[in-house]
C-alpha positions as CSV (number, residue, x, y, z in Angstrom):
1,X,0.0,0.0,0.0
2,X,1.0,3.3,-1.2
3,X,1.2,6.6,1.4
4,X,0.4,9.9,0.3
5,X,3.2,12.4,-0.3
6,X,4.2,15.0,2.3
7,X,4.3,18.0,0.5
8,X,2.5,20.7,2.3
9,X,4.4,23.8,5.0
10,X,2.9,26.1,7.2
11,X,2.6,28.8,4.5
12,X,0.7,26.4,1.7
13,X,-2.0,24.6,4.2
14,X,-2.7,28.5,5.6
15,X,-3.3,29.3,1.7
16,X,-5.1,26.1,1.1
17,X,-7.4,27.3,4.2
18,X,-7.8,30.8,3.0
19,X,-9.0,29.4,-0.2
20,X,-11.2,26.9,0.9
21,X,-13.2,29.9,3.0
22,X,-12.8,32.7,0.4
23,X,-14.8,31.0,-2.1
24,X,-18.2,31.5,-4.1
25,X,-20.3,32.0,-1.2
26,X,-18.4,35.9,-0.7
27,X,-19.1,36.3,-4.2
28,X,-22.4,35.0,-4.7
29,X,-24.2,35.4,-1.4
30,X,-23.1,38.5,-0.2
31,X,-26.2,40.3,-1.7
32,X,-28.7,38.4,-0.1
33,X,-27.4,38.8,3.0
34,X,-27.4,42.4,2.6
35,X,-31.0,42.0,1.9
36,X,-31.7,40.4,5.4
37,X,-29.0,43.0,7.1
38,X,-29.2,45.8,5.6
39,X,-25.8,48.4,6.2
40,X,-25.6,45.5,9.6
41,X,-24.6,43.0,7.4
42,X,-21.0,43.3,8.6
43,X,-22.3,42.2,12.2
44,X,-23.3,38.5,10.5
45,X,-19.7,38.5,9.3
46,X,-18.7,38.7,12.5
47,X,-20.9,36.5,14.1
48,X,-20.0,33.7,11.0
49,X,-16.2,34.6,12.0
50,X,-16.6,33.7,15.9
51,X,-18.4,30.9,15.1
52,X,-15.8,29.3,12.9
53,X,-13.2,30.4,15.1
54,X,-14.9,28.5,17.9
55,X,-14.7,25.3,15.8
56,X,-11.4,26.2,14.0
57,X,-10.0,25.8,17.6
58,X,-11.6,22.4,18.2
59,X,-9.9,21.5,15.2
60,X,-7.1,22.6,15.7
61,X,-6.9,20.6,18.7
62,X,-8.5,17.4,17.5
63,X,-6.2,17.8,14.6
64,X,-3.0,17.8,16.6
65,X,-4.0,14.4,18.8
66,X,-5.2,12.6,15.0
67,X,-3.7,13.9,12.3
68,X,-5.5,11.7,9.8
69,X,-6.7,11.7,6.5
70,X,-10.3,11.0,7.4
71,X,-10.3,13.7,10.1
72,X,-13.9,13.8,11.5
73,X,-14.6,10.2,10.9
74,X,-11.4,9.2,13.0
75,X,-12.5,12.6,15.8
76,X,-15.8,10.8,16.3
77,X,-14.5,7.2,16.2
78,X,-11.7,7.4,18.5
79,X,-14.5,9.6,20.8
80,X,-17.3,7.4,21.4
81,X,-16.0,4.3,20.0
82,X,-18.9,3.9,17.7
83,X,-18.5,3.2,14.3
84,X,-22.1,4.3,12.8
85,X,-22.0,7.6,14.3
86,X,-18.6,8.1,12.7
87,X,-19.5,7.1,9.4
88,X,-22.9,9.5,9.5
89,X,-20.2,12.1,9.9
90,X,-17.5,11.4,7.1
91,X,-20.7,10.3,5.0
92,X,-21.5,13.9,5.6
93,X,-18.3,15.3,4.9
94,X,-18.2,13.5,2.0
95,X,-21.4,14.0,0.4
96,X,-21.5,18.0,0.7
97,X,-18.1,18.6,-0.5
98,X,-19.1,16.5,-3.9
99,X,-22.7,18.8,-3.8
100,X,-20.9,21.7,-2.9
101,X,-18.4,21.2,-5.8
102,X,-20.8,20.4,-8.5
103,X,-22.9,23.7,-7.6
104,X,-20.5,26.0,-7.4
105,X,-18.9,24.6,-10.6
106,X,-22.4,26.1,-12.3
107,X,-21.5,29.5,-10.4
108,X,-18.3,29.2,-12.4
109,X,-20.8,28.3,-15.8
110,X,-22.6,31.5,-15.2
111,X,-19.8,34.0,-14.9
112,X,-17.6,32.0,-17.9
113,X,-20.7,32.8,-20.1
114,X,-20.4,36.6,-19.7
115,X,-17.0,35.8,-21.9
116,X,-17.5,32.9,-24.3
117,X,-21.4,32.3,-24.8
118,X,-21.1,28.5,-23.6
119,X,-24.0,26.2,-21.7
120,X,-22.9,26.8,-17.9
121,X,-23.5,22.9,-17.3
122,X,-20.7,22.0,-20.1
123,X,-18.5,24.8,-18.7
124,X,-19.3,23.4,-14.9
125,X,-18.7,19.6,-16.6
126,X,-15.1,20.7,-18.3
127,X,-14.1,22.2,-15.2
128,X,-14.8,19.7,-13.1
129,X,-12.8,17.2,-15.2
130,X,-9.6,19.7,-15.0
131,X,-9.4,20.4,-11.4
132,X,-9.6,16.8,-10.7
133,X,-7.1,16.1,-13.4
134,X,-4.9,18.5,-11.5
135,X,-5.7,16.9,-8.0
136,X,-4.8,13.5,-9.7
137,X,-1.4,15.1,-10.8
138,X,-0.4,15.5,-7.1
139,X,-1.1,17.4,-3.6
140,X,2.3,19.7,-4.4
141,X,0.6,20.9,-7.6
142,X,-2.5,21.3,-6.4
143,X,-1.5,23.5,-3.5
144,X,1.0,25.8,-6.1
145,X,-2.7,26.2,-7.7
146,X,-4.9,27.1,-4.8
147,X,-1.8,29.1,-3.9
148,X,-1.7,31.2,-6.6
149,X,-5.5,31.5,-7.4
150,X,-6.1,32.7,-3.6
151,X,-3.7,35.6,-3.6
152,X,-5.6,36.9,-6.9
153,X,-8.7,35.8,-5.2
154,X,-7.6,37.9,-2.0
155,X,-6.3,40.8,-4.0
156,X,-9.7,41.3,-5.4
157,X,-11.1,41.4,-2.4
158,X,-8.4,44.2,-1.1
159,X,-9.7,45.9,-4.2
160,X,-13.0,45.8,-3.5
161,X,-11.9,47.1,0.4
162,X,-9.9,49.8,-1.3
163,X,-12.8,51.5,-3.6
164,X,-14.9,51.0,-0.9
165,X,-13.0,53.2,1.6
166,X,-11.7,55.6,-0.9
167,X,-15.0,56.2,-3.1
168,X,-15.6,60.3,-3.5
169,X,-19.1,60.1,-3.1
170,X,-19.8,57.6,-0.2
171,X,-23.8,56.2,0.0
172,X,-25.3,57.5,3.5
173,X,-24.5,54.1,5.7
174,X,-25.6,53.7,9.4
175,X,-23.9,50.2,10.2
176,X,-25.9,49.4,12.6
177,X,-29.3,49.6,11.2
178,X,-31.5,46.6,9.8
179,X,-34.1,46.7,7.6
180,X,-35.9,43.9,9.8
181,X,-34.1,44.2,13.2
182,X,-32.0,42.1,15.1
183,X,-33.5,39.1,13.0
184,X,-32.7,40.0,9.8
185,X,-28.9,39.9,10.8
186,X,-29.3,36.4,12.5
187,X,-31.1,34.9,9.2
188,X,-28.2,36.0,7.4
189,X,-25.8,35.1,9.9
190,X,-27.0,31.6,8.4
191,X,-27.0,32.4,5.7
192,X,-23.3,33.8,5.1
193,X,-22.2,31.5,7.2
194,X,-21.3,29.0,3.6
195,X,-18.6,31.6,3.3
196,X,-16.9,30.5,6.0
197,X,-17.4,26.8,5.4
198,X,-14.2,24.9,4.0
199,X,-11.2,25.7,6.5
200,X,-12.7,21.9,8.3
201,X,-11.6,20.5,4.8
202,X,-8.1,21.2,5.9
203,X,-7.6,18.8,8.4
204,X,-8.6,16.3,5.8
205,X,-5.2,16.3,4.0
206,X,-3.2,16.0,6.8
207,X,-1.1,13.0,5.9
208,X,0.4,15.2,3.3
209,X,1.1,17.5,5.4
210,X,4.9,18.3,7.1
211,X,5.0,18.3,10.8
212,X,0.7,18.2,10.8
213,X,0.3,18.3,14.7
214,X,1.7,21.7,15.1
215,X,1.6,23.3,11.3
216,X,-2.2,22.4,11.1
217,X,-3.5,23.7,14.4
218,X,-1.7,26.9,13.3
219,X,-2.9,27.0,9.5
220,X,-6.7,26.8,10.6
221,X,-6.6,29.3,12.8
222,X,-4.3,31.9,10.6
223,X,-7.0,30.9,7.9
224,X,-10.2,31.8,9.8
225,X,-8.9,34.8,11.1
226,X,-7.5,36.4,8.1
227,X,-10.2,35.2,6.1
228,X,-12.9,36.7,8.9
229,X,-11.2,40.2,8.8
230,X,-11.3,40.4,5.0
231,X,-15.2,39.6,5.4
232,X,-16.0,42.2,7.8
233,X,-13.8,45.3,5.6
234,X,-15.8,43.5,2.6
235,X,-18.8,44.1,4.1
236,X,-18.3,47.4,5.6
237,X,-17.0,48.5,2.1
238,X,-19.2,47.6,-0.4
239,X,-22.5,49.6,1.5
240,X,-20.1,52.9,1.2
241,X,-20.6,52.2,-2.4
242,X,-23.5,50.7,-3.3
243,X,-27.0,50.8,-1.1
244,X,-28.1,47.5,0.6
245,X,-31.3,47.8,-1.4
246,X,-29.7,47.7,-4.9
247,X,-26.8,45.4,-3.5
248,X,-29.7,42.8,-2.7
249,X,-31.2,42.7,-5.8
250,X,-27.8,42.0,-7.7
251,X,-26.4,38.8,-9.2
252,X,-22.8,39.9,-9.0
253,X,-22.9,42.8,-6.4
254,X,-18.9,42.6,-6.0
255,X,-18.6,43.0,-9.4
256,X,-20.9,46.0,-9.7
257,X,-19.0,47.9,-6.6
258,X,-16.2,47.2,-8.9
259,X,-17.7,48.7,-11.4
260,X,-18.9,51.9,-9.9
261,X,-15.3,52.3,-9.2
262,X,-13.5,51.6,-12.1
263,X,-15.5,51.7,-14.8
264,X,-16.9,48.8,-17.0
265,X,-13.3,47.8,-17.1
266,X,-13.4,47.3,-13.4
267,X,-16.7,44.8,-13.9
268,X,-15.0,42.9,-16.5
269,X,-11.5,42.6,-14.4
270,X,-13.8,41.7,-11.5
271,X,-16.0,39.0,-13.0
272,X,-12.1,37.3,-13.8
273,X,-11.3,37.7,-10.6
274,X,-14.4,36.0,-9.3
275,X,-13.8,33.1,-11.5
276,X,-10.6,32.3,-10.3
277,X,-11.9,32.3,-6.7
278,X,-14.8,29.9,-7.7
279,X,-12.3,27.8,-9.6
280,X,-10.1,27.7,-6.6
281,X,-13.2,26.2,-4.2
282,X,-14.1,23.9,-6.5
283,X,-10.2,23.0,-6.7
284,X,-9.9,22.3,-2.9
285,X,-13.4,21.0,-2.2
286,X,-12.7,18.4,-4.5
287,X,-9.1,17.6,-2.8
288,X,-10.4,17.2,-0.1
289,X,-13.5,15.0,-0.5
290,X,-11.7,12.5,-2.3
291,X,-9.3,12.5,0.8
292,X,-12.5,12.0,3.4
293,X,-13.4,9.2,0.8
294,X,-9.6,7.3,1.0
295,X,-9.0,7.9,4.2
296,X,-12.8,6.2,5.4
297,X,-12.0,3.5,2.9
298,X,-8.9,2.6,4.5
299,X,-10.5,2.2,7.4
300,X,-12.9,-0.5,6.0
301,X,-15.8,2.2,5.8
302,X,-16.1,2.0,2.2
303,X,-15.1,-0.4,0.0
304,X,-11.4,-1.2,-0.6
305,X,-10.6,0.0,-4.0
306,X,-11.4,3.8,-2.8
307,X,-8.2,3.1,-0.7
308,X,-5.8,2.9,-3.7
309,X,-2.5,5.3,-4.1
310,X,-1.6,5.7,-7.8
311,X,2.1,4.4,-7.2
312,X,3.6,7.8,-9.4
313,X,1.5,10.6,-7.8
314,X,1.0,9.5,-4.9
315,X,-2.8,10.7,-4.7
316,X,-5.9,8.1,-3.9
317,X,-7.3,8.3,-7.8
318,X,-10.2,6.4,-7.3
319,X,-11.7,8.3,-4.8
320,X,-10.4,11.2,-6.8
321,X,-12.4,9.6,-10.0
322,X,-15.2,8.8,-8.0
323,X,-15.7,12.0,-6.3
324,X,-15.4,13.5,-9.7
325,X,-18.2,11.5,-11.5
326,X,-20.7,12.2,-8.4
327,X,-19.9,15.5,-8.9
328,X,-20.9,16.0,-12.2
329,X,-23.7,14.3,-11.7
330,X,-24.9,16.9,-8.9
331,X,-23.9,19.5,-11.9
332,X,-27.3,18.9,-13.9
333,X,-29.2,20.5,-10.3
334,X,-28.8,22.9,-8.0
335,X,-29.4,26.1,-6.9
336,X,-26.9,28.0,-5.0
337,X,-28.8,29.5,-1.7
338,X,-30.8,26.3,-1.3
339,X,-27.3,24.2,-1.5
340,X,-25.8,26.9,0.4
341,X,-28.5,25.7,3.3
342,X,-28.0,22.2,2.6
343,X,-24.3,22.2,3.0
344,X,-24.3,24.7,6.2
345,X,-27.1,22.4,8.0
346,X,-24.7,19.4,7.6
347,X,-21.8,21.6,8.6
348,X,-23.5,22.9,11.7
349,X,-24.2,19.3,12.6
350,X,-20.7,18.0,12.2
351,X,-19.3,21.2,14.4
352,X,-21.3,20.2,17.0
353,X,-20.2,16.5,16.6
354,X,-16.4,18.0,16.9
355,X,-17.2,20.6,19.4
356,X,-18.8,17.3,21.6
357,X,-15.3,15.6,20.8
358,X,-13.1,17.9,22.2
359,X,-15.6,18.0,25.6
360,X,-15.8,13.7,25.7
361,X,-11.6,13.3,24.8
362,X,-10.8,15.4,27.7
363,X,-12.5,13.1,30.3
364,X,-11.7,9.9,28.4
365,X,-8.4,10.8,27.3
366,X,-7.0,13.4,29.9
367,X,-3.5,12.6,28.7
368,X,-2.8,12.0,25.4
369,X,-0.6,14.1,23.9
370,X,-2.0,17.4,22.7
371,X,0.2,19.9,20.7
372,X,-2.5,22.3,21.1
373,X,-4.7,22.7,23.4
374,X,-8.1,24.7,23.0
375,X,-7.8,28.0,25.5
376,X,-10.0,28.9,28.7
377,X,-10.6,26.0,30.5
378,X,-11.9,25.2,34.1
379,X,-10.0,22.2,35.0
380,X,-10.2,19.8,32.2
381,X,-13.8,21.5,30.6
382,X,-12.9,23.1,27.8
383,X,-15.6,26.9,27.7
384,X,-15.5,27.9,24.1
385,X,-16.6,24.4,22.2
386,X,-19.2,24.1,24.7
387,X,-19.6,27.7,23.0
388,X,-19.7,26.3,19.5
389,X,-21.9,23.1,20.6
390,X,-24.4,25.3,21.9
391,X,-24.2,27.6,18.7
392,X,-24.2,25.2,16.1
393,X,-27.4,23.3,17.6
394,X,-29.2,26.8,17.7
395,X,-28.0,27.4,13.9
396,X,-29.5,23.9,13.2
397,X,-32.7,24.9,14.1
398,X,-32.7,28.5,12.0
399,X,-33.4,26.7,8.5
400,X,-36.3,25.7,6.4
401,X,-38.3,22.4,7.0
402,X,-37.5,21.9,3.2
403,X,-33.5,22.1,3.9
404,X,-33.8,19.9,6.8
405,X,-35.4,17.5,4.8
406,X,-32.9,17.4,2.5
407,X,-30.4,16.7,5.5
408,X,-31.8,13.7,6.9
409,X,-32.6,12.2,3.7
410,X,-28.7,12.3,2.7
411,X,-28.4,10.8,6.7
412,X,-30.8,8.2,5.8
413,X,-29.4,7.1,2.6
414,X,-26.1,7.3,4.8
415,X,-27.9,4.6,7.0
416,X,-29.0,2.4,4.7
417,X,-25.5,2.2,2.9
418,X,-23.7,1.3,6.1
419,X,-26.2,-1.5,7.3
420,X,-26.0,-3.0,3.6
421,X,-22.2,-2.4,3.6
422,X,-22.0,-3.4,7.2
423,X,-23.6,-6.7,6.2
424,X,-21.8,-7.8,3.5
425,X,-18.4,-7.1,5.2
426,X,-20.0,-9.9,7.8
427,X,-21.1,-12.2,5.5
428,X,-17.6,-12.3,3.2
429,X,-15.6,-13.0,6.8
């Protein structure tokens, strides 16, 4: 059996986290939650930041006891020593990154077709089929890519931050005014929150990682937080420019601030930018599904043959071809807010599986070697995940029956998989 290559520092996995948050939902979202938050829509930013940073810690913890491949699967196993309840959670991971990747691929479709006049689900299809070429190719290639696409995708955003602040003729903004109160920010506290999703992806590549019990406690958190700054000045920035009113009603409200300050030429420069930064999530959200997929396969999750290391790359290509296929599939559905709500549901309900973790491994595993170590504790009880459990199963509760739905079906079919794989693992011993 093959292992995966170590090729992965501090400063790459910190890109690789900024790029997995920076992604579509800034671009795309952004708008309707201006239309829930009005000029407060910098406050949900916030909110989405302490949130993450809450579970970034927990982590960052977990991450430095098991620095696995199959990181929340192998948390939850090695946590309550029950196999089903770990699976649910991978089978989670799993299945949203290949949703996630197939919807935002059609993002990509619809801003490619501003340039060349090309069916977004072909453009979504072809792109799909590059990236996971590239992920194929190897982990060091892939994280020179995500590199390079997230400082353009970052500079963009610096840009946007920069015409905001400067702009001659700022709109009249009180930032702490809703057009629905106190609720409308929480709604799109929810909402936004897909922005932030991702920086849990990094732990999943953490066998190709150098050094992963100290460099990936370190990336996440560098990740959330420079990523949660750029939010907020985001945020703060395009209302100077743009009224919340208009800004909720448009399709690609970063690339109209953009244009108010620069000119068509700025809309056009912006709308490249924006596909670079989609490009880059559907990059990394691939990467790392496929690794959730091998690393639960070689733990006799799924079957074998998703297991397999191509002996020249040294990445798992079935699960890479795999996770590709199922994404494309997903690629002829989906639209963007209602996957943003399917993939944040199942995201709230693995933080609060990971938060748990950290609270159980304490008491059960008081000393096992930890290289980091959540902060504020009384004695062994850890304050702040019992922060993000608490937070996450209120955010669970915030969505539409319709998303929820949607949730426990994927948990269902979840179920039924493992009893059936479950039972033929039995009867072939």
């Amino acid at each position: 059996m093959f292992e995966l290559k170590r090729g992965m520092g501090l400063f790459h996995l910190t890109m690789y986290g900024v790029g997995l948050i920076l992604g579509a939902g800034i671009y795309v979202l952004i708008g309707e939650a201006t239309g829930l938050a009005g000029d407060s829509v910098w406050i949900a930013f916030v909110l989405g930041s302490i949130v993450a940073l809450f579970a970034g810690l927990s982590y960052a913890e977990l991450s430095s006891i098991f620095p696995k491949a199959s990181a929340e699967y192998t948390f939850i196993k090695n946590a309550f020593k029950n196999n089903f309840l770990a699976f649910i959670i991978g089978w989670l991971t799993a299945i949203t990154s290949m949703i996630t990747a197939a919807t935002v691929a059609l993002g990509f479709g619809g801003y490619f077709s501003e340039f060349l006049n090309i069916p977004i689900t072909i453009s979504a299809i072809v792109l799909i089929g590059i990236l996971s070429i590239i992920n194929f190719i190897g982990i060091r290639e892939s994280s020179w890519t995500n590199t390079i696409f997230t400082i353009i995708e970052v500079a963009g955003l610096i840009l946007i931050i920069i015409i905001g602040f400067t702009i001659s003729e700022p709109e009249q903004v009180n930032y702490f005014e809703s057009p629905t109160g106190f609720t409308g920010i929480i709604i799109a506290f929810v909402l936004i929150f897909f922005a932030f999703v991702g920086f849990e992806d990094m732990v999943n590549v953490a066998e190709e990682v150098r050094n992963p019990k100290k460099v990936i406690p370190r990336a996440i958190i560098l990740s959330v937080m420079i990523s949660g700054i750029i939010y907020v000045l985001v945020s703060l920035a395009i209302v100077r420019v743009i009224n919340w009113e208009d800004l909720s009603l448009s399709a690609a409200p970063l690339a109209d601030v953009a244009k108010r300050g620069l000119g068509t030429q700025g809309h056009i420069i912006f709308s490249g930018i924006a596909l670079f930064a989609i490009t880059n999530t559907v990059l990394i959200t691939l990467v790392a599904g496929s690794r959730m997929i091998y690393g639960m396969a070689r733990e006799k999750s799924f079957p074998d043959i998703l297991a397999k290391v191509h002996s020249k790359t040294k990445t798992p290509w079935v699960a890479i071809i795999v996770i590709m296929l199922i994404a494309i599939g997903f690629s002829f559905i989906g639209d963007i807010v209602i996957v943003a709500n399917i993939t944040v549901f199942a995201v709230v309900i693995t933080f609060a599986a990971v938060n748990l973790t950290v609270i159980v491994l304490r008491y059960t595993e008081p000393n096992i070697e930890r290289k980091f170590r959540v902060p504020i504790n009384i004695g062994k009880f850890p304050i702040l995940p019992m922060f993000g459990l608490g937070i996450s199963v209120y955010m669970a509760f915030q969505f539409q029956i319709q998303v929820v739905l949607v949730g426990l079906m994927i948990i269902s079919i979840g179920t039924v998989f493992y009893l059936l794989y479950e039972k033929r693992k039995v009867k072939s011993e």
